[in-house]
N, CA, C and O atoms as a printed pandas DataFrame, in Angstrom:
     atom_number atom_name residue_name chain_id  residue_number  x_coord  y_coord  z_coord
0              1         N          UNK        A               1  -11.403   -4.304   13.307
1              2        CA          UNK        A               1   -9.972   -4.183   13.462
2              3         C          UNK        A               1   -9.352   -3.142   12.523
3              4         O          UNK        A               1   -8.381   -2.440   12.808
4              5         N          UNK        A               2  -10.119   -3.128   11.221
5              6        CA          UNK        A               2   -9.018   -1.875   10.830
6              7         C          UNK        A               2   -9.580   -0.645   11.193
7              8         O          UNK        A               2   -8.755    0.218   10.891
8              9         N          UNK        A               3  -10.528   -0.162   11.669
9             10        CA          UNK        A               3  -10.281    1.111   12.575
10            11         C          UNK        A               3   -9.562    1.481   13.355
11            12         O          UNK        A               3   -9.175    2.638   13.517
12            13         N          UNK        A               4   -9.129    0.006   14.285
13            14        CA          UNK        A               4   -8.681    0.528   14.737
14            15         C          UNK        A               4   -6.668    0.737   14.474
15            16         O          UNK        A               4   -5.820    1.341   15.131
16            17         N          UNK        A               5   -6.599   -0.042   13.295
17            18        CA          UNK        A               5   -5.433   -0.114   12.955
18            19         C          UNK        A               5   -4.852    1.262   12.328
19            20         O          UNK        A               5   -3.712    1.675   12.536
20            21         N          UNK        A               6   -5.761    1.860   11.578
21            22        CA          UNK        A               6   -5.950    2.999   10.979
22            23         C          UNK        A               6   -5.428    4.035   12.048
23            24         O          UNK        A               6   -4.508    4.793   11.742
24            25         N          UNK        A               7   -5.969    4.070   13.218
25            26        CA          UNK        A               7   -6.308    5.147   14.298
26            27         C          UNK        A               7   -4.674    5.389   14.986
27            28         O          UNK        A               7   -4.112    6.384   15.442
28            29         N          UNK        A               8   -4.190    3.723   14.771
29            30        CA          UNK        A               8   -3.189    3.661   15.278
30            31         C          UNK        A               8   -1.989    4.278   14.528
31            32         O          UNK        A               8   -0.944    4.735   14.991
32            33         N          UNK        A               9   -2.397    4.176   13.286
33            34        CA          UNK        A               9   -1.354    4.987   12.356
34            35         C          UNK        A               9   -1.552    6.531   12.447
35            36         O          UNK        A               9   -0.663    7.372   12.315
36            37         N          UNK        A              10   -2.876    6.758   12.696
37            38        CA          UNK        A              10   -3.195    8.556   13.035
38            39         C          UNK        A              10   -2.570    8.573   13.937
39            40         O          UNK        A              10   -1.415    8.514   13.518
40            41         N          UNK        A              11   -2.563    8.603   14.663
41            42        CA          UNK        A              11   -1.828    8.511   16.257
42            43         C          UNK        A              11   -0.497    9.028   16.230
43            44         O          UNK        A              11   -0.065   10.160   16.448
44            45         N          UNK        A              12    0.252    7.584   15.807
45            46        CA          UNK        A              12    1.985    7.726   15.594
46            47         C          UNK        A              12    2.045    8.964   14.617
47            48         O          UNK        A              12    2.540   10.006   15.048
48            49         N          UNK        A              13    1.553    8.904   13.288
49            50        CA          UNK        A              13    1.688    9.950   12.519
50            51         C          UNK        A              13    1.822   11.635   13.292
51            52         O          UNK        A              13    2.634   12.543   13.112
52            53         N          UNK        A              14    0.628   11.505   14.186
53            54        CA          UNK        A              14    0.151   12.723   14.372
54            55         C          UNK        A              14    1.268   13.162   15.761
55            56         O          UNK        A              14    1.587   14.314   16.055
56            57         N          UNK        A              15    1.564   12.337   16.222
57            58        CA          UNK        A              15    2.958   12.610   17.131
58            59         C          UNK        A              15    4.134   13.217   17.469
59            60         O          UNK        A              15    4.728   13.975   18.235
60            61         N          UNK        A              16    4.200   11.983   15.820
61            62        CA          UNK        A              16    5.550   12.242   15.121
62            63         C          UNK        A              16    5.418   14.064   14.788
63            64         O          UNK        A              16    6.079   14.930   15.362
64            65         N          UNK        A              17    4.638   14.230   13.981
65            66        CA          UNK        A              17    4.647   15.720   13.512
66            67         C          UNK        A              17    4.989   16.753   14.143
67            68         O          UNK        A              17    5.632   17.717   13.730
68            69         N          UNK        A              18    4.330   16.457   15.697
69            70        CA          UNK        A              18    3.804   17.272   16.585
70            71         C          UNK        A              18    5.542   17.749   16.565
71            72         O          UNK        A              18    6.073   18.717   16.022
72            73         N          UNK        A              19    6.249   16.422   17.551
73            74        CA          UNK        A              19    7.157   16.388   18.150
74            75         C          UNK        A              19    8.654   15.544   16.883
75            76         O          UNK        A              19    9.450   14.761   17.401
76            77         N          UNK        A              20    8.734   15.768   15.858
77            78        CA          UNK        A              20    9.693   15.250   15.283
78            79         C          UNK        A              20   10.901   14.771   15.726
79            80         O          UNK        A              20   11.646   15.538   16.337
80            81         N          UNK        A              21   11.407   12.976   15.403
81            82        CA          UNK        A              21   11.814   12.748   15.970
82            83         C          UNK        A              21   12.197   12.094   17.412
83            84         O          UNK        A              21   13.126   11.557   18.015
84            85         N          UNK        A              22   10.525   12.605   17.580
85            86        CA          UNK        A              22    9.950   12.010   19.232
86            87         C          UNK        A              22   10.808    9.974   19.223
87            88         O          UNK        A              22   11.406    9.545   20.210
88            89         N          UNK        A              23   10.657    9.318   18.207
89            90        CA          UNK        A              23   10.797    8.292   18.121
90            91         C          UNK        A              23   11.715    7.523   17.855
91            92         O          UNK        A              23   11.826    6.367   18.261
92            93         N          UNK        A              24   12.880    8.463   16.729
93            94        CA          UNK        A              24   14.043    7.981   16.207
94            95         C          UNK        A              24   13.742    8.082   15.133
95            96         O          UNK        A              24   12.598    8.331   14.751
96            97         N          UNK        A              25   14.739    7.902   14.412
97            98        CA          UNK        A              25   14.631    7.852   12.702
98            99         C          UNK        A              25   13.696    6.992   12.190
99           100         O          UNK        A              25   13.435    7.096   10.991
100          101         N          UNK        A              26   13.200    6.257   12.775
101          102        CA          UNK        A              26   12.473    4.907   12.247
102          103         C          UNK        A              26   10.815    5.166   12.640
103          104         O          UNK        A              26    9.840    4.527   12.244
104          105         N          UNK        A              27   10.846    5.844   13.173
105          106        CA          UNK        A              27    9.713    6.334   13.854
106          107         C          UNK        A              27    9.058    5.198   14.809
107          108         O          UNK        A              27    9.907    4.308   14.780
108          109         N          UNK        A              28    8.032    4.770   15.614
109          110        CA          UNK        A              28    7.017    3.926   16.605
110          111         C          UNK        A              28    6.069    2.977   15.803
111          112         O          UNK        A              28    5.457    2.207   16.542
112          113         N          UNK        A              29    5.801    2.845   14.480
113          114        CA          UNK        A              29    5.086    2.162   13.891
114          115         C          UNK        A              29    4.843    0.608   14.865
115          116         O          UNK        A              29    3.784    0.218   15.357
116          117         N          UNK        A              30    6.133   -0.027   14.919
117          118        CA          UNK        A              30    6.076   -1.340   14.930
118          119         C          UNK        A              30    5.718   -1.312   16.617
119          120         O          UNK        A              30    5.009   -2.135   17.196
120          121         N          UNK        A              31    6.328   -0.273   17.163
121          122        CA          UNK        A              31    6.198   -0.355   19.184
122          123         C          UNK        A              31    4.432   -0.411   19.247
123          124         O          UNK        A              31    3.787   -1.210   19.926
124          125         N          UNK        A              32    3.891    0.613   18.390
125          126        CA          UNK        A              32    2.633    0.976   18.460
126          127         C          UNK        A              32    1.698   -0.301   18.147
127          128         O          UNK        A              32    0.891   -0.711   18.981
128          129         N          UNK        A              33    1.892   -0.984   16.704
129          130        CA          UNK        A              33    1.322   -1.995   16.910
130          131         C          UNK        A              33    1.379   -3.132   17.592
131          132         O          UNK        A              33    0.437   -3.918   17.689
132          133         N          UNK        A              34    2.745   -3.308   18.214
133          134        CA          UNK        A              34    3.191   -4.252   18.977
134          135         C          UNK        A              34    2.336   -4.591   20.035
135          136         O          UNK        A              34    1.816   -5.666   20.334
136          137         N          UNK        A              35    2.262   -2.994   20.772
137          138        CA          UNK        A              35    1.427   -3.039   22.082
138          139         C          UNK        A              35   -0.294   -3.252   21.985
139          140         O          UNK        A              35   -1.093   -3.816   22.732
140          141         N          UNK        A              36   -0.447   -2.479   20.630
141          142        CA          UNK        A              36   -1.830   -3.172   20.513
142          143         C          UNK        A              36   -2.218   -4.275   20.403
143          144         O          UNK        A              36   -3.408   -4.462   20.660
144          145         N          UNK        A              37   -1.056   -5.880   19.819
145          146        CA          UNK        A              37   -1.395   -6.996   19.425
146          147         C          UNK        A              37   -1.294   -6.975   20.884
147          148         O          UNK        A              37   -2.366   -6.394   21.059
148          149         N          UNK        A              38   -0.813   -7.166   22.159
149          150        CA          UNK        A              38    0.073   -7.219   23.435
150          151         C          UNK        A              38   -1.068   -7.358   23.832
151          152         O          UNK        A              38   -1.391   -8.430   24.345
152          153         N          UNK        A              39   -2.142   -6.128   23.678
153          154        CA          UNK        A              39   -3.327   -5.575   24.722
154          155         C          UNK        A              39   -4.694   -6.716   24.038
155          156         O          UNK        A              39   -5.705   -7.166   24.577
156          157         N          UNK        A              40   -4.232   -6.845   22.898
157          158        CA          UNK        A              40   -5.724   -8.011   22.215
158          159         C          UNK        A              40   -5.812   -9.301   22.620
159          160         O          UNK        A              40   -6.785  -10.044   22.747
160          161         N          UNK        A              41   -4.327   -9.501   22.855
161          162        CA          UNK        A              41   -4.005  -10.830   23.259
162          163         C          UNK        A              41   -4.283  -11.236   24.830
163          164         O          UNK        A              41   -4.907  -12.202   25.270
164          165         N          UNK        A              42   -3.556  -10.094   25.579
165          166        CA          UNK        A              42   -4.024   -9.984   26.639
166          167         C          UNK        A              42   -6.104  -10.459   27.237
167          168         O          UNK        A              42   -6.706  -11.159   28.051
168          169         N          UNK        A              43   -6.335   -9.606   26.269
169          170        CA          UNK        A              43   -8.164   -9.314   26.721
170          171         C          UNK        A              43   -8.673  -11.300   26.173
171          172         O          UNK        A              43   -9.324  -12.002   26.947
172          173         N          UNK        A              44   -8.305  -11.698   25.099
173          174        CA          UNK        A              44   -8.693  -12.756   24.714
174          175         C          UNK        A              44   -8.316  -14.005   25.795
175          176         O          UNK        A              44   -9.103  -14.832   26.254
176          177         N          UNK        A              45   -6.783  -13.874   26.071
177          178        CA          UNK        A              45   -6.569  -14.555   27.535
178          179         C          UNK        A              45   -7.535  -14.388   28.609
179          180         O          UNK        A              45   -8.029  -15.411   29.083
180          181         N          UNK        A              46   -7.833  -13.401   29.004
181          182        CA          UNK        A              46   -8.190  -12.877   30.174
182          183         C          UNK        A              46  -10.280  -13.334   30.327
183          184         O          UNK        A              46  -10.933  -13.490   31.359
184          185         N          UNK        A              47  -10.705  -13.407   28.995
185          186        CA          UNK        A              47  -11.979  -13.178   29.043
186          187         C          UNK        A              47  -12.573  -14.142   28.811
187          188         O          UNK        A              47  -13.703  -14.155   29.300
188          189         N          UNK        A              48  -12.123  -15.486   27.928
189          190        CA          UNK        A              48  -12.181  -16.721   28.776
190          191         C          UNK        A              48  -11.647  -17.283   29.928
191          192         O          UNK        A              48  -12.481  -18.093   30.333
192          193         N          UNK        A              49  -10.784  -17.266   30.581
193          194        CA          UNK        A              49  -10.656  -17.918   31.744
194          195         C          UNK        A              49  -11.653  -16.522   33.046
195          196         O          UNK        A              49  -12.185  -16.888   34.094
196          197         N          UNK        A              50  -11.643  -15.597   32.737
197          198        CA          UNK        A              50  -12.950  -14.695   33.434
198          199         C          UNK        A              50  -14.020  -15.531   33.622
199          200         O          UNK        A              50  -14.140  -16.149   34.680
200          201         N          UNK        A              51  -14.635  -15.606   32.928
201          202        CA          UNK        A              51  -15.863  -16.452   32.173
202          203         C          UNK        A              51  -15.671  -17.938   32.994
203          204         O          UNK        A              51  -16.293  -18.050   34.051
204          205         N          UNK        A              52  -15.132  -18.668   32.703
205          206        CA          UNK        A              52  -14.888  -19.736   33.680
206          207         C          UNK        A              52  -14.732  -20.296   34.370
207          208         O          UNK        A              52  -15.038  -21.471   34.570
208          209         N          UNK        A              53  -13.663  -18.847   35.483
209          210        CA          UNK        A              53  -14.359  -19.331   36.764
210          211         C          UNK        A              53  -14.816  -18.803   37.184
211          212         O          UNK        A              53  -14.528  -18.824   38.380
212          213         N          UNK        A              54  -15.945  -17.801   36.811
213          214        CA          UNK        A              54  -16.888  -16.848   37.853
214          215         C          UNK        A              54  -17.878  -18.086   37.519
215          216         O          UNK        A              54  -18.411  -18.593   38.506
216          217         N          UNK        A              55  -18.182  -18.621   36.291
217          218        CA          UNK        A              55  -19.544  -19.588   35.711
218          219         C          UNK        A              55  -19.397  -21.086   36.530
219          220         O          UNK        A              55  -20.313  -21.824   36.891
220          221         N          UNK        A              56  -18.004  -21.263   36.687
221          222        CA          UNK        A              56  -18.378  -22.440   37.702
222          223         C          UNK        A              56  -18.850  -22.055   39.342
223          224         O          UNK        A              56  -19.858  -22.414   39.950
224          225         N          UNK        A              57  -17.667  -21.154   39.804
225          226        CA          UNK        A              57  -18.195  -20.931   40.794
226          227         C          UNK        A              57  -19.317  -19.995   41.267
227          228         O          UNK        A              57  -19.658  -20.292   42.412
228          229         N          UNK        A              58  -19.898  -19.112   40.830
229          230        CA          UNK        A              58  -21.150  -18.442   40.765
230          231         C          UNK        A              58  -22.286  -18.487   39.845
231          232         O          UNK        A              58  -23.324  -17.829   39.920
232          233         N          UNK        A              59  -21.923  -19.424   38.893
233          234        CA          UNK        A              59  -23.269  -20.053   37.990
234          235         C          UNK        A              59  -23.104  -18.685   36.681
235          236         O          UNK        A              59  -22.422  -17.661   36.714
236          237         N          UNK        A              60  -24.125  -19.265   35.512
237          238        CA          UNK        A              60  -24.085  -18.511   34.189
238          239         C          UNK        A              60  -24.722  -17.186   34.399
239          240         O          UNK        A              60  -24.262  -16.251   33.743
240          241         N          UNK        A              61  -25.341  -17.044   34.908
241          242        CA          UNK        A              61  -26.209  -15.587   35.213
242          243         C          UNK        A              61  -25.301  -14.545   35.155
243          244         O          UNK        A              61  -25.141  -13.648   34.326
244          245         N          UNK        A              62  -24.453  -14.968   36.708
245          246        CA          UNK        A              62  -23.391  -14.216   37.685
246          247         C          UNK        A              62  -22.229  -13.764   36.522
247          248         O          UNK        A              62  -21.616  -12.707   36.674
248          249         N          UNK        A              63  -21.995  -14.572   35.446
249          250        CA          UNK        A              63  -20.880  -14.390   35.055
250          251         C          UNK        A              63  -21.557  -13.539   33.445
251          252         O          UNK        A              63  -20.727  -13.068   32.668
252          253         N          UNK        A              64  -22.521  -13.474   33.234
253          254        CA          UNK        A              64  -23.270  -12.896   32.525
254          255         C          UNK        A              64  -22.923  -11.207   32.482
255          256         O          UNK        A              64  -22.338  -10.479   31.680
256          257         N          UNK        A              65  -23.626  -10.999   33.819
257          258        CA          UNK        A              65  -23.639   -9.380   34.105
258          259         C          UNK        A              65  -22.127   -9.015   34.732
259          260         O          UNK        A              65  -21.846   -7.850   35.014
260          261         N          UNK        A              66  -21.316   -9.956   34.896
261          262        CA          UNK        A              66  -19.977   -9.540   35.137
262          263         C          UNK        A              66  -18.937   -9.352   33.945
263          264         O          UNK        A              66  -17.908   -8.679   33.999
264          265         N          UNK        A              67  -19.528  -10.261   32.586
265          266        CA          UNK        A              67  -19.070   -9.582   31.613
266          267         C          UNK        A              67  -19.209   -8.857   30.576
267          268         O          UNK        A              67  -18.534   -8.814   29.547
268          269         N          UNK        A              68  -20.380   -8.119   30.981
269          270        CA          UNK        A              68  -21.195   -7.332   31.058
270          271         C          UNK        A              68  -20.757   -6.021   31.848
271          272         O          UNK        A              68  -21.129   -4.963   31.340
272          273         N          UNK        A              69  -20.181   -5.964   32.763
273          274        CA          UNK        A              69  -19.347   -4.935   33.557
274          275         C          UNK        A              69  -18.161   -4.882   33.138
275          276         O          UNK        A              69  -17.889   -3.777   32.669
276          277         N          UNK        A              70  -17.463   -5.507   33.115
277          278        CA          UNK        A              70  -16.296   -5.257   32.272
278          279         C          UNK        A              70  -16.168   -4.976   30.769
279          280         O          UNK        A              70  -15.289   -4.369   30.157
280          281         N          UNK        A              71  -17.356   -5.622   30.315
281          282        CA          UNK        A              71  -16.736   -4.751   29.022
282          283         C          UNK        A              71  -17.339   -3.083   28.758
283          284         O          UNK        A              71  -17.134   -2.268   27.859
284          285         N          UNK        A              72  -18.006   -3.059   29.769
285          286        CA          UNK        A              72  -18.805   -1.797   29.788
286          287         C          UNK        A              72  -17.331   -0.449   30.148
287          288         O          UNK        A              72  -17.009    0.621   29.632
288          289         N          UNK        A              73  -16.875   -1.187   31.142
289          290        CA          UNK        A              73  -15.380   -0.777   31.744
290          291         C          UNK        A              73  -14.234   -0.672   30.958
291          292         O          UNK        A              73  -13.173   -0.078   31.154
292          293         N          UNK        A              74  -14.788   -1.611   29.682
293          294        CA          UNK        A              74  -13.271   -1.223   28.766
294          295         C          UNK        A              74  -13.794   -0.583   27.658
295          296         O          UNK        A              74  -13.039   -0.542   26.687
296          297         N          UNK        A              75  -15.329    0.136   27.494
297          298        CA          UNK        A              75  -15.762    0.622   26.235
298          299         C          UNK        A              75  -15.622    1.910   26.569
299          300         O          UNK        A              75  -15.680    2.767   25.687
300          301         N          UNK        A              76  -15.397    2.277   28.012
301          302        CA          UNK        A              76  -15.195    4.340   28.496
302          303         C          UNK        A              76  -14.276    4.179   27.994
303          304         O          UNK        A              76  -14.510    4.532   26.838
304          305         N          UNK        A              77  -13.448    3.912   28.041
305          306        CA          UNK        A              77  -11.759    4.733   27.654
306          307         C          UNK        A              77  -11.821    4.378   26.047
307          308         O          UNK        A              77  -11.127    5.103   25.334
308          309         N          UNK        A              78  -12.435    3.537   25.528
309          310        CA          UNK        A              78  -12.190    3.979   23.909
310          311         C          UNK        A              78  -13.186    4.239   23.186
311          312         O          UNK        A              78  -13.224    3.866   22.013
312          313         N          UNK        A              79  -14.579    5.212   23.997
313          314        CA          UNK        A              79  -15.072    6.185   23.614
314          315         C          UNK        A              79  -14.547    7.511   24.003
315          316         O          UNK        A              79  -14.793    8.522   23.344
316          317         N          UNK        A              80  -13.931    7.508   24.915
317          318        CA          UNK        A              80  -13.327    9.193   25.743
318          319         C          UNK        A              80  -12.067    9.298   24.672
319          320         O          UNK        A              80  -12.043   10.361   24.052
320          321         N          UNK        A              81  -10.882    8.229   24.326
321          322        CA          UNK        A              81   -9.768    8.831   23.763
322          323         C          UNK        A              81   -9.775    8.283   22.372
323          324         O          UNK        A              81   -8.862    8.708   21.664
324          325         N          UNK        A              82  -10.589    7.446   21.835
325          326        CA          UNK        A              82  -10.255    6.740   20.489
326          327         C          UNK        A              82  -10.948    8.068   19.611
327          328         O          UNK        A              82  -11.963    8.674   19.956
328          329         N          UNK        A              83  -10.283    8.289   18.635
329          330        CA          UNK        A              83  -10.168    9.695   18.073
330          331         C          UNK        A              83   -9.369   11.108   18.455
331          332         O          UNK        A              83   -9.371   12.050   17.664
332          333         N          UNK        A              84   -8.867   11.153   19.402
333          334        CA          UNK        A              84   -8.193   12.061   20.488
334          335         C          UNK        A              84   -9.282   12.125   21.843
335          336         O          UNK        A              84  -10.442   11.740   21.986
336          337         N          UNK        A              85   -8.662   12.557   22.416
337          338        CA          UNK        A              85   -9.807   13.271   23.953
338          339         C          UNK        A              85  -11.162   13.691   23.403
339          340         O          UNK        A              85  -11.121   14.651   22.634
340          341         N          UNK        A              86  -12.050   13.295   23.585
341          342        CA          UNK        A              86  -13.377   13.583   23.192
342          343         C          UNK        A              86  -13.729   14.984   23.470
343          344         O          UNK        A              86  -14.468   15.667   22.762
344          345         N          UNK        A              87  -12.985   15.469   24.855
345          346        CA          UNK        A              87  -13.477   17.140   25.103
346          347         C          UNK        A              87  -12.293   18.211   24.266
347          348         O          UNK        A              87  -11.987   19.237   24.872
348          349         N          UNK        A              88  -11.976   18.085   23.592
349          350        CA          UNK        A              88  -10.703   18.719   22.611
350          351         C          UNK        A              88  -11.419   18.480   20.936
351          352         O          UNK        A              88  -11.805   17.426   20.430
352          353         N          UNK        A              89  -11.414   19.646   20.448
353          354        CA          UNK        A              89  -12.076   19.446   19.067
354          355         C          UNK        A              89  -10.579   18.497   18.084
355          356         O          UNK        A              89   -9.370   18.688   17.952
356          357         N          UNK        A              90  -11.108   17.961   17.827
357          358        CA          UNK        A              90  -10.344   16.654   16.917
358          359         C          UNK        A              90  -10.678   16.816   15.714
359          360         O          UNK        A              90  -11.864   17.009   15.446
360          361         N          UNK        A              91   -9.365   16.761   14.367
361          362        CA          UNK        A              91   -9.579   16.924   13.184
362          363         C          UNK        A              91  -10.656   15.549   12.598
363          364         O          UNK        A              91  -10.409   14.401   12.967
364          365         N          UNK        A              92  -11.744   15.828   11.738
365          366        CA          UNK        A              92  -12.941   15.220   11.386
366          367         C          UNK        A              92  -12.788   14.945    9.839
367          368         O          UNK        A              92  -13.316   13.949    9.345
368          369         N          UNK        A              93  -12.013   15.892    9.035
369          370        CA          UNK        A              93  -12.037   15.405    7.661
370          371         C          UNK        A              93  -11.244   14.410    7.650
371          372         O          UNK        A              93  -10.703   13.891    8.627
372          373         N          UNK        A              94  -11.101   13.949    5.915
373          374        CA          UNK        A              94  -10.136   12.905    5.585
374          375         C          UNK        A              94   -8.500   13.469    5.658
375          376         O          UNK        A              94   -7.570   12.807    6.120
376          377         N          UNK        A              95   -8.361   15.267    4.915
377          378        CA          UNK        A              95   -7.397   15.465    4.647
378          379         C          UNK        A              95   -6.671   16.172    6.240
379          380         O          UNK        A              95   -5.444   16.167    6.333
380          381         N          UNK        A              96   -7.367   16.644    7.204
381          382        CA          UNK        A              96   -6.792   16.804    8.942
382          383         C          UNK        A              96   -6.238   15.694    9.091
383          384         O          UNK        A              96   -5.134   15.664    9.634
384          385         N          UNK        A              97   -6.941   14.342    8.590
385          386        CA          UNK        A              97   -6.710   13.108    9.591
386          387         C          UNK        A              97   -5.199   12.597    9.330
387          388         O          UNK        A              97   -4.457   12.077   10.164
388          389         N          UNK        A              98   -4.835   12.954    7.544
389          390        CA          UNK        A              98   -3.827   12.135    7.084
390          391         C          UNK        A              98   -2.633   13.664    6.849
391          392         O          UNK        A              98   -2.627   14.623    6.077
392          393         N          UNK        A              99   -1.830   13.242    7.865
393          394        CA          UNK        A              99   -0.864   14.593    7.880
394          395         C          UNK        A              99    0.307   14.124    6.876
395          396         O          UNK        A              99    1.271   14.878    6.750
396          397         N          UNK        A             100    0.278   13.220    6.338
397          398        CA          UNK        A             100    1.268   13.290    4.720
398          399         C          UNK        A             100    0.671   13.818    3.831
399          400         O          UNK        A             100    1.328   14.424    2.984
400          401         N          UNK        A             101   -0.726   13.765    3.731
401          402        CA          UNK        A             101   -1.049   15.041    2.552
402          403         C          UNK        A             101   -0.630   16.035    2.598
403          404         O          UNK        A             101   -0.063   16.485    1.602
404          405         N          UNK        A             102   -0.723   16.692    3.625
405          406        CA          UNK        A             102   -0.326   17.876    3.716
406          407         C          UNK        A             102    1.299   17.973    3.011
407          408         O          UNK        A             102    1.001   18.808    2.157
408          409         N          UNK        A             103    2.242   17.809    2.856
409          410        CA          UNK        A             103    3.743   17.596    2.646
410          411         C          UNK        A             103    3.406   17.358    0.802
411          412         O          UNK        A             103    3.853   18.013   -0.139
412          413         N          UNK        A             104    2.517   16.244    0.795
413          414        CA          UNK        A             104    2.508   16.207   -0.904
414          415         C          UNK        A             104    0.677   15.892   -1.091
415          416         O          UNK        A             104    0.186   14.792   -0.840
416          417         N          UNK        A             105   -0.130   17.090   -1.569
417          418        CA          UNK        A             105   -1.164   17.198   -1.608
418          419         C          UNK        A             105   -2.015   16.606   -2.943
419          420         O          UNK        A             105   -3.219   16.594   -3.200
420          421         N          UNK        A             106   -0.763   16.097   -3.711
421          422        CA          UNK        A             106   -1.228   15.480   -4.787
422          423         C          UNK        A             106   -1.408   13.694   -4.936
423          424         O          UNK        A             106   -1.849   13.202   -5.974
């Protein structure tokens, strides 16, 4: 979890910069994590009751390799964009990653 909490602050940060202001004075911090608790909560709902009724009605196997497909289905998209777009060279150091250094480098 804190990667990905981290990533989420690269993100907004790196936005914000781009596009100043993009957000309001207050900037997206709280929208950003909001939607991520939104989307965790979501998957935790979703992946037991998945699980439960594929396993009653198609037995443990069936529901095995089905969640097994889905999570295979939710690991593309946060290998392709978690870091930026995978086909776009993406800043790799510590000091690219954190764009307030830059402003005060000390």
């Amino acid at each position: 979890m804190p990667p990905l909490s981290a990533e989420i602050t690269y993100v907004v940060s790196a936005k914000e910069k781009k596009h100043p202001g993009l957000y309001g004075p207050n900037g997206a911090y709280a929208q950003a994590y909001g939607l991520f608790i939104a989307a965790f909560a979501a998957g935790t709902l979703i992946g037991p009751l998945w699980a439960g009724y594929i396993r009653d009605s198609a037995g443990w196997s069936t529901m095995g390799w089905s969640l097994s497909i889905l999570s295979f289905a939710a690991a593309v998209p946060c290998f392709i964009w978690t870091g930026g777009l995978i086909t776009k060279k993406n800043a790799k150091t510590w000091e690219e990653r954190r764009p307030d250094l830059e402003a005060n480098p000390s």
